[in-house]
VEXVEX-898100 format. One record per residue (C-alpha): residue number from 1; residue in three letters; chain; x, y, z. Coordinates in steps of 0.05 Angstrom, whole numbers, m for minus. Each point is the difference from the previous one (the first is absolute). Example, Ala and Ser with C-alpha at 12.3 -4.5 7.8 and 13.67 -1.06 7.14 Angstrom:
BEGIN
ATOM    k    r  c       x       y       z
ATOM    1  ALA  A     246     m90     156
ATOM    2  SER  A      27      69     m13
This chain:
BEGIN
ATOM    k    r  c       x       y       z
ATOM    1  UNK  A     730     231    m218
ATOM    2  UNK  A     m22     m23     m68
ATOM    3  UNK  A     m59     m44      m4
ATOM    4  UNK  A     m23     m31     m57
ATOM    5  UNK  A     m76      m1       9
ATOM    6  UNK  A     m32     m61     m50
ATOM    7  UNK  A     m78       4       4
ATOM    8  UNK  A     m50     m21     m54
ATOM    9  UNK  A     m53      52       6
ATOM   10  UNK  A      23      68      31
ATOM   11  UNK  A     m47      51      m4
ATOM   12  UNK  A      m2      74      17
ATOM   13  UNK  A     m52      29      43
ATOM   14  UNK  A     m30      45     m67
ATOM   15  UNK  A      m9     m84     m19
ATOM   16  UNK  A     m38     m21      57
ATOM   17  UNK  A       4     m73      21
ATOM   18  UNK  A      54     m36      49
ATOM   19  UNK  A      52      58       5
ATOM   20  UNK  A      35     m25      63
ATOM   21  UNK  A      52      m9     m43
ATOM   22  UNK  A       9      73     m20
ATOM   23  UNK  A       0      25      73
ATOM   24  UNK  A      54     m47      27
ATOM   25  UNK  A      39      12     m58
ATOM   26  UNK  A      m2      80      10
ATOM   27  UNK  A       5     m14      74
ATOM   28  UNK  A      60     m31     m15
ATOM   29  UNK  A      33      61     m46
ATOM   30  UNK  A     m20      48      55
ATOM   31  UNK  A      44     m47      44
ATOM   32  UNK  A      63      23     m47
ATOM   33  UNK  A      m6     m64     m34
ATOM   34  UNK  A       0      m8     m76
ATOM   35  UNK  A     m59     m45     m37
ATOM   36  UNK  A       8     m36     m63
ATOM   37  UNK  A     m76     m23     m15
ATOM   38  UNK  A     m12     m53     m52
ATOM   39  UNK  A     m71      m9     m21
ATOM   40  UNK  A     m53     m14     m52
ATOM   41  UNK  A     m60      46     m35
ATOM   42  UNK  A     m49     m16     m49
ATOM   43  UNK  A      29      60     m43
ATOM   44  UNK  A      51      40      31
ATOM   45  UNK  A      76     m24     m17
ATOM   46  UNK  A      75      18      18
ATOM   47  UNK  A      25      41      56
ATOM   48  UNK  A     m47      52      35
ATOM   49  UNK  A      24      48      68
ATOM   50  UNK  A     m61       0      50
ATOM   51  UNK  A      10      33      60
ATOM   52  UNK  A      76     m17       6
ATOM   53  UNK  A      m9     m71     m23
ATOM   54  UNK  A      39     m30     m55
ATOM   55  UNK  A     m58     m40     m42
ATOM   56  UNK  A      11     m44     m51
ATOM   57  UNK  A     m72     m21     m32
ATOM   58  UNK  A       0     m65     m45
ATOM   59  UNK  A     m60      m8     m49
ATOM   60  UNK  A     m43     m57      34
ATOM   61  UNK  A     m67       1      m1
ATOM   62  UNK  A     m34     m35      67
ATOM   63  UNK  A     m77       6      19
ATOM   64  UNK  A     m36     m29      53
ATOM   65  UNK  A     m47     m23     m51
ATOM   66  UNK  A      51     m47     m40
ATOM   67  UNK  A     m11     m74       4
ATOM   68  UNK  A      47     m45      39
ATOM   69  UNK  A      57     m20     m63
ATOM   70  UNK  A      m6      78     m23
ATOM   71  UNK  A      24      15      71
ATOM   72  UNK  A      59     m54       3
ATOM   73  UNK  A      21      31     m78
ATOM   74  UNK  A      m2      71      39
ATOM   75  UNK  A      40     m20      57
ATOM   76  UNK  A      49     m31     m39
ATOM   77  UNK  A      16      58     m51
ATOM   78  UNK  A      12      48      62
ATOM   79  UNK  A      50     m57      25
ATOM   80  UNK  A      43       7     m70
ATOM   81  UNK  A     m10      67     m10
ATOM   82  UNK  A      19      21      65
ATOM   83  UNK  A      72     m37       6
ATOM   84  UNK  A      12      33     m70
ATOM   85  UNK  A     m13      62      26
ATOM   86  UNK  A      37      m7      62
ATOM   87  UNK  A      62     m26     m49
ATOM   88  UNK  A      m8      60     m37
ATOM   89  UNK  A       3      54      55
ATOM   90  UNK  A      72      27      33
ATOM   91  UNK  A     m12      m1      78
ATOM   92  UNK  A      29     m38      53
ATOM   93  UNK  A     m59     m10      47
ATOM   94  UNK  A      17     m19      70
ATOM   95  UNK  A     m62     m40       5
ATOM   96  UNK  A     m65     m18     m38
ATOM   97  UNK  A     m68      m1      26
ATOM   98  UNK  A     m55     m51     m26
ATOM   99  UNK  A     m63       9       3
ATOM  100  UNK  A     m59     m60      m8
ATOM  101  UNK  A     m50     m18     m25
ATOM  102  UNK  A      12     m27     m46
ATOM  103  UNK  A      49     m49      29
ATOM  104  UNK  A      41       2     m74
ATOM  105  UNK  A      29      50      24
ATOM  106  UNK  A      45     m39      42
ATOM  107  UNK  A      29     m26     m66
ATOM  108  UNK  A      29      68      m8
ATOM  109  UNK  A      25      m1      81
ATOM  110  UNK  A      35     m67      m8
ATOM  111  UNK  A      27      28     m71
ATOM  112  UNK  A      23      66      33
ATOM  113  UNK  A      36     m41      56
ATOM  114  UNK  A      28     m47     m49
ATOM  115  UNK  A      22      36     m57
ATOM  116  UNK  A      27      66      37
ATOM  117  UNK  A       9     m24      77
ATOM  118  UNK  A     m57      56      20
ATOM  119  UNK  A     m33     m19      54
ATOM  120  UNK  A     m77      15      15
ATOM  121  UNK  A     m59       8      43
ATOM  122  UNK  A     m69     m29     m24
ATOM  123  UNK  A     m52      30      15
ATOM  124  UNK  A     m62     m50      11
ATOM  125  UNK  A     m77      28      m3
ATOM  126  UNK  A     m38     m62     m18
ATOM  127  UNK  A      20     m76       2
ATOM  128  UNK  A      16     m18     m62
ATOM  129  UNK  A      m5     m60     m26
ATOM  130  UNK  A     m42     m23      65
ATOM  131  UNK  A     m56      49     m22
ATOM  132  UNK  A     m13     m17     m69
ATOM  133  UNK  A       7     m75      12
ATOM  134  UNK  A     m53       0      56
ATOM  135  UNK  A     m43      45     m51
ATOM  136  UNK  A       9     m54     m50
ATOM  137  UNK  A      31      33     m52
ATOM  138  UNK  A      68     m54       4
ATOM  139  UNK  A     m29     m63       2
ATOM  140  UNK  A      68     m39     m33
ATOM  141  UNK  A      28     m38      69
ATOM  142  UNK  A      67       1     m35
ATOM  143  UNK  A      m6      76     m17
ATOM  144  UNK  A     m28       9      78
ATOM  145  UNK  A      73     m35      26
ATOM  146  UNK  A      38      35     m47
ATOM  147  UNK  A     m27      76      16
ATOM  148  UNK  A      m3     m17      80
ATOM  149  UNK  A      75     m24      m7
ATOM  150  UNK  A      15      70     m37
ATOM  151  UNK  A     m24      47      47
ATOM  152  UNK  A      30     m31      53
ATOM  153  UNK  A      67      10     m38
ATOM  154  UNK  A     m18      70      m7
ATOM  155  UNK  A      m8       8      70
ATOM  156  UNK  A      57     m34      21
ATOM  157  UNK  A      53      36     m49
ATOM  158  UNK  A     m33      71      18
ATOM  159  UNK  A      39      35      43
ATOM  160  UNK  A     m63      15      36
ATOM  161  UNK  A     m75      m2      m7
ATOM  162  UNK  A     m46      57       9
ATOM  163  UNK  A     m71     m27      17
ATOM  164  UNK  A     m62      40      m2
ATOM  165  UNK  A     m34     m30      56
ATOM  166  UNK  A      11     m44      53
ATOM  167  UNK  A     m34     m63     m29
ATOM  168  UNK  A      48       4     m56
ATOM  169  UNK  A      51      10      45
ATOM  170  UNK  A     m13     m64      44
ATOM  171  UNK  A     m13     m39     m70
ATOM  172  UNK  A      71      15     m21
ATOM  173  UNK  A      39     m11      59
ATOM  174  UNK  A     m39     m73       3
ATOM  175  UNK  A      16     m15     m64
ATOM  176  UNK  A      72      33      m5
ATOM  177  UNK  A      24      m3      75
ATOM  178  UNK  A      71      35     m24
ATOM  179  UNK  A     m24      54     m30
ATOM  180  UNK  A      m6      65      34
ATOM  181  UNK  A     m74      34      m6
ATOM  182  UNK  A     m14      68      23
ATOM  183  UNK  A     m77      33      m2
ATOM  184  UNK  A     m13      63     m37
ATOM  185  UNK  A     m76      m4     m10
ATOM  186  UNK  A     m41      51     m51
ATOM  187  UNK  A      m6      70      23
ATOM  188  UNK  A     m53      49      23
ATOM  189  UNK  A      16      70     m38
ATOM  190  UNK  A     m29      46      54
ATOM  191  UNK  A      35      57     m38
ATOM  192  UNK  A     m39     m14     m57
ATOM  193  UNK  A     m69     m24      26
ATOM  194  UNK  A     m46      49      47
ATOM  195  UNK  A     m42     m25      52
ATOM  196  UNK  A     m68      32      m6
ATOM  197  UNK  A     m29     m24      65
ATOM  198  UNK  A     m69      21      32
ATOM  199  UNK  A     m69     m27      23
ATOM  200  UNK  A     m58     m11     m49
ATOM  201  UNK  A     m71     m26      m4
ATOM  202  UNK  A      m7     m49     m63
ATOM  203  UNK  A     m61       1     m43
ATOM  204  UNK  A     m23     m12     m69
ATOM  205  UNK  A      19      71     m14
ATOM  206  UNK  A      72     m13      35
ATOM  207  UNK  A       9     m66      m8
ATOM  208  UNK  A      72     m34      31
ATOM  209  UNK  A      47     m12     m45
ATOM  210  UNK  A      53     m56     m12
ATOM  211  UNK  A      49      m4     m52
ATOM  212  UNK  A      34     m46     m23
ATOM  213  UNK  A      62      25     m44
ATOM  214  UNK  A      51     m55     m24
ATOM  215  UNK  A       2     m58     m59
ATOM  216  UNK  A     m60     m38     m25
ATOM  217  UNK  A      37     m65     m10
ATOM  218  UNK  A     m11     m69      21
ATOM  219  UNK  A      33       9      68
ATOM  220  UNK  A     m39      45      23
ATOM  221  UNK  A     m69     m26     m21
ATOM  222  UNK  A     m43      59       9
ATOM  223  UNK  A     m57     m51      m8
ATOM  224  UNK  A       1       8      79
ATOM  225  UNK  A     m15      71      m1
ATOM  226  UNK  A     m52      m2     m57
ATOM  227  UNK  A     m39     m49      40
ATOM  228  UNK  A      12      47      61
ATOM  229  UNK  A     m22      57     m31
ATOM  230  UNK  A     m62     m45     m23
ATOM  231  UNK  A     m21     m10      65
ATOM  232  UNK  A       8      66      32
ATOM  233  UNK  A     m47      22     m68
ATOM  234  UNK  A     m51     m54      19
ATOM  235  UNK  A      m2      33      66
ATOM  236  UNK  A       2      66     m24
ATOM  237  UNK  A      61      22      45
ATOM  238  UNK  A      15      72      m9
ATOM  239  UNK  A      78     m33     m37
ATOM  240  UNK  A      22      16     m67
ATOM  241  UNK  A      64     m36     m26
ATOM  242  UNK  A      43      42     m40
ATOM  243  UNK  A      54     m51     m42
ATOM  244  UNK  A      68      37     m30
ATOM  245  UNK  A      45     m53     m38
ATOM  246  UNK  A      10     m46     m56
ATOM  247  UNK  A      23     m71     m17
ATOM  248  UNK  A     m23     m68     m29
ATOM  249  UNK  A     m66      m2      28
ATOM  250  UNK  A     m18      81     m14
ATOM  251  UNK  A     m48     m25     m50
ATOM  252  UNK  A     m36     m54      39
ATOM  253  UNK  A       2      47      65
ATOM  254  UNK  A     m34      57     m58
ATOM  255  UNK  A     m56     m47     m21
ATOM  256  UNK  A     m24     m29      67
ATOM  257  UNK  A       6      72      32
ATOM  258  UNK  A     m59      24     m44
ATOM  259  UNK  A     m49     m33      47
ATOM  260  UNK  A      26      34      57
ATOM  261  UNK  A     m27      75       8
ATOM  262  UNK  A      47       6      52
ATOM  263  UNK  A      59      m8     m30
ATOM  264  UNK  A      55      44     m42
ATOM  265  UNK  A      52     m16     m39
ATOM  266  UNK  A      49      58     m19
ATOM  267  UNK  A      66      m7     m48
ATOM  268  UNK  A      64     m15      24
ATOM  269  UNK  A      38      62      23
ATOM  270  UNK  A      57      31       8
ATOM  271  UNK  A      30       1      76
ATOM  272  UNK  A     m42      74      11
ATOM  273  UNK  A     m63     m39     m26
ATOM  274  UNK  A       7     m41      46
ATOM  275  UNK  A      12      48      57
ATOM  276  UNK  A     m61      37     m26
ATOM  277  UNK  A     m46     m60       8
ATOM  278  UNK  A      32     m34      65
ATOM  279  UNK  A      m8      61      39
ATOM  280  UNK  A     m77      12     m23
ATOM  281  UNK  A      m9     m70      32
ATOM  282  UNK  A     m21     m19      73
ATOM  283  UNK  A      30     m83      m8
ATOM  284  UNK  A      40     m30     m50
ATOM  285  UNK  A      m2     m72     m13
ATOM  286  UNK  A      52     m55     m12
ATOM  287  UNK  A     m12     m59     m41
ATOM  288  UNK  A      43     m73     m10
ATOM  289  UNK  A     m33     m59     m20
ATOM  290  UNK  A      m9     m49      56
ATOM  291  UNK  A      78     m36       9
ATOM  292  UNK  A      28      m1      52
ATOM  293  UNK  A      64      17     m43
ATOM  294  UNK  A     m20      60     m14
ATOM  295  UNK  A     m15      24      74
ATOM  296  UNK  A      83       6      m4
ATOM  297  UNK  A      10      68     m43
ATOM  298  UNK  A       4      70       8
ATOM  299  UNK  A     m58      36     m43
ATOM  300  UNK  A      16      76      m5
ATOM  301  UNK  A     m67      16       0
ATOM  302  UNK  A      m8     m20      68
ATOM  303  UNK  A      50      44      22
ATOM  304  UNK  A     m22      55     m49
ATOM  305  UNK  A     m73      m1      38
ATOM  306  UNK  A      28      m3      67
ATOM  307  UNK  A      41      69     m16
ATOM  308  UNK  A     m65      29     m32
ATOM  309  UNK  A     m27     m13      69
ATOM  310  UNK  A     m58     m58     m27
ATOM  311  UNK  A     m31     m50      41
ATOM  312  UNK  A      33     m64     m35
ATOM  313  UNK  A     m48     m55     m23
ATOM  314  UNK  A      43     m71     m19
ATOM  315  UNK  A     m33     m63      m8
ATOM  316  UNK  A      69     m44      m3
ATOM  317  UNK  A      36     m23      62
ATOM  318  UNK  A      79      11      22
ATOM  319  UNK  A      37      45      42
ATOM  320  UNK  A     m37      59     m34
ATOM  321  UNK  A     m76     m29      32
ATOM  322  UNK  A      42      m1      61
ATOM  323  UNK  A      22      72      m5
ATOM  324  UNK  A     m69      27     m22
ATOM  325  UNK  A     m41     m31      54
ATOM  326  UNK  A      63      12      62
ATOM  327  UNK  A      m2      72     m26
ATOM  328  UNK  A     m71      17      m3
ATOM  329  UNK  A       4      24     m79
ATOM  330  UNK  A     m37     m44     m32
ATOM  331  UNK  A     m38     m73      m5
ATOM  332  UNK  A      13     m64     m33
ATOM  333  UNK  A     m68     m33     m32
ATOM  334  UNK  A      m6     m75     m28
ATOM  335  UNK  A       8       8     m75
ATOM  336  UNK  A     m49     m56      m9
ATOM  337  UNK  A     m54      32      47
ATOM  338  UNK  A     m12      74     m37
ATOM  339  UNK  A     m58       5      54
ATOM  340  UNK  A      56       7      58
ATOM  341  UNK  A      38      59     m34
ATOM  342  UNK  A     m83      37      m2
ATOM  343  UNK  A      m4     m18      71
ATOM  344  UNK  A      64      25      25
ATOM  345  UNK  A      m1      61     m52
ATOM  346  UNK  A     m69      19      40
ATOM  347  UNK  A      29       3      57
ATOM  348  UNK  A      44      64     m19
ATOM  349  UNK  A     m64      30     m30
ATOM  350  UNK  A     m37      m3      56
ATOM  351  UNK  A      59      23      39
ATOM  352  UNK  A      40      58     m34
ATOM  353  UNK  A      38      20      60
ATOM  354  UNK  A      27     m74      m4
ATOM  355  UNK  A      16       6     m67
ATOM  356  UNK  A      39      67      12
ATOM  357  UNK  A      40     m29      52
ATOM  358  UNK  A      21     m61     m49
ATOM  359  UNK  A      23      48     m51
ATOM  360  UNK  A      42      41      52
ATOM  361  UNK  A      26     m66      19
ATOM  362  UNK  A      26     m22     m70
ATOM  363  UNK  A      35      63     m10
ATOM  364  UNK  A      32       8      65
ATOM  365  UNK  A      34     m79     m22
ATOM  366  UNK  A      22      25     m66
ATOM  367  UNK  A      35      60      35
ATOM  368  UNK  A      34     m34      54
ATOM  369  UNK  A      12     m67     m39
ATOM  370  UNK  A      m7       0     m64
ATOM  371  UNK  A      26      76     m27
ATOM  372  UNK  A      34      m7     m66
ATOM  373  UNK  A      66      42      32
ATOM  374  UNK  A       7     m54      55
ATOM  375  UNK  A      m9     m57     m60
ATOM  376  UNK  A      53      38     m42
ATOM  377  UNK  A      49       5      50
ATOM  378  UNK  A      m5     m62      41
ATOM  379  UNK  A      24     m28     m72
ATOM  380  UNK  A      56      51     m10
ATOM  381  UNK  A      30     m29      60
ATOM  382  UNK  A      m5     m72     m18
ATOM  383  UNK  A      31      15     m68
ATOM  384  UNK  A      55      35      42
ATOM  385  UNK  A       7     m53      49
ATOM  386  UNK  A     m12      54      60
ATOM  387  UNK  A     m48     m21      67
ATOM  388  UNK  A     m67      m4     m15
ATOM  389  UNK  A     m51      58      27
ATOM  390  UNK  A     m13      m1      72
ATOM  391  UNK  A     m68     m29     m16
ATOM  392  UNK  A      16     m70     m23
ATOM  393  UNK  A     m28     m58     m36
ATOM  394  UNK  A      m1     m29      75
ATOM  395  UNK  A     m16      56      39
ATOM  396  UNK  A     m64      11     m54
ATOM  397  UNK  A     m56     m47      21
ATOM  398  UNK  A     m37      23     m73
ATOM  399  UNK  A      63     m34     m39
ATOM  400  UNK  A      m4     m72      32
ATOM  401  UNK  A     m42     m53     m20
């Protein structure tokens, strides 16, 4: 087929960041199918061939770092831009695939379906605008009715809706009973993350380490692990905290991190710095700020640590607490009580043979769940209309809620 591929911020893996995106995509061309990509860079423009994708980039700038209305003017531009484009270019695509956040994006879907009969799949990673209005960034109540009633149109028009967890998955189908929503959760690369497993004694000299390697924005208030790592200073745990990102709170997270010996904080990397640093670590830790809408999404890092072969520290609830503590590869810890993640941390130091088998256990999941092959083509055959894998949504007990 020919899908039309509309997301706001693809990036390759020599870009580092979210690049989900990039490996469905070229999952999908090694399928036989051909990908139209529309996108946005801060300086990049016009059409570039990556890896047998077609990719159109439009000049828009977009930072984590850029206040709320700067946002709303960048997701807007992408929205005009991007039907230009798509009026400019010569193919008759079979089908588009949308992409959130940010929900805007379904402006293009419902313009695509409008305008030239196409019909698409959206692809849903966070709840949008559920998340930002319990966050209080939309506080208008006539703006609130007016977004909810929009992406419930989007969902309803889409031909069907790709959900990246189960939680988003149950939202939708409350909310939109007609429409059709199938799970394709984030991936575990095994083929690109080694498991370095084996028993060691921690000490000062070899001190545990936990990274934590994502964005510094006000989602994931990293305030919970700087008062973690605090603690586990105060009581001079052999745990050094080694923080790979950046966002709207890099410079608060820089200043508050200088009275913490025990913490690191390296530049953002490409997808091999990454790699380099996960793999040097024994845990990796995952940070939202404490909503219970955000216990819904999917966060790659999650699934990145549990195919490095990490014990998996969260401290938000949700069907991923439920899969860390069922599977043995991990804990959950209180983000309000920094003194529980300390205790349950010295538990693994006192017990390295406990911790090995935790790490085993988190990359055993990725493998047999979460592979990025199986991810790639469970979606090929929903595009495709063909019978889902033998393992199902159903038949899955890690993909219900």
């Amino acid at each position: 087929m020919k899908i039309l591929y509309i997301h706001q911020y693809f990036k390759t893996p020599a870009e580092g960041g979210c690049v989900r995106p990039y490996h469905l995509a070229k999952g999908l061309v090694d399928q036989g199918h051909e990908v139209t990509m529309v996108t946005t860079h801060d300086v990049l423009s016009g059409l570039h061939q990556i890896d047998g994708l077609q990719v159109h980039y439009l000049q828009v700038p977009y930072a984590n770092r850029f206040g709320f209305m700067r946002r709303i003017w960048s997701y807007l531009r992408y929205v005009v831009l991007a039907k230009r484009k798509i009026a400019s270019l010569k193919t008759k695509f079979d089908l588009a695939y949308v992409m959130t956040t940010p929900l805007t994006t379904g402006l293009i879907a419902l313009h695509l379906k409008e305008r030239y009969n196409l019909p698409y799949y959206f692809e849903v990673g966070d709840l949008w605008p559920e998340a930002p209005i319990k966050m209080g960034a939309i506080r208008n109540g006539l703006l609130k009715n007016l977004l909810y009633r929009f992406e419930k149109k989007c969902y309803f028009e889409a031909q069907k809706v790709i959900a990246l967890s189960p939680a988003i998955r149950n939202y939708i189908e409350a909310n939109s009973p007609e429409t059709k929503v199938h799970v394709v959760p984030n991936f575990a690369d095994v083929s690109f993350f080694e498991a370095h497993h084996k028993i060691q004694r921690f000490s000062a000299e070899n001190p545990l380490k936990v990274g934590y390697i994502g964005t510094f924005g006000a989602a994931n208030h990293l305030d919970y692990l700087l008062d973690a790592a605090r603690v586990c200073q105060e009581q001079k745990l052999p745990v050094v905290f080694n923080l790979m990102g950046d966002g709207a709170h890099l410079k608060k997270i820089k200043s508050l991190s200088r009275q913490l010996d025990n913490l690191i904080l390296h530049p953002f990397g490409s997808a091999d710095a990454v790699k380099h640093l996960l793999e040097s670590q024994d845990a990796v830790y995952v940070s939202f700020k404490n909503l219970e809408i955000l216990n819904t999404g999917s966060p790659n890092k999650f699934f990145d640590g549990l195919a490095a072969g990490k014990l998996i520290m969260i401290n938000f609830g949700g069907w991923i607490r439920q899969i860390v503590e069922e599977q043995k590869c991990g804990f959950y810890h209180d983000p309000l009580d920094p003194t529980e993640l300390a205790r349950k941390l010295s538990v693994f130091l006192k017990e390295p043979e406990m911790l090995y088998q935790y790490q085993k256990n988190a990359r055993a999941l990725a493998e047999k769940y979460y592979s990025k092959e199986l991810q790639v083509q469970k979606l090929g055959k929903i595009l495709t209309n063909q019978k889902h894998l033998s393992v199902s949504d159903s038949e899955v007990y890690i993909l219900t809620a």
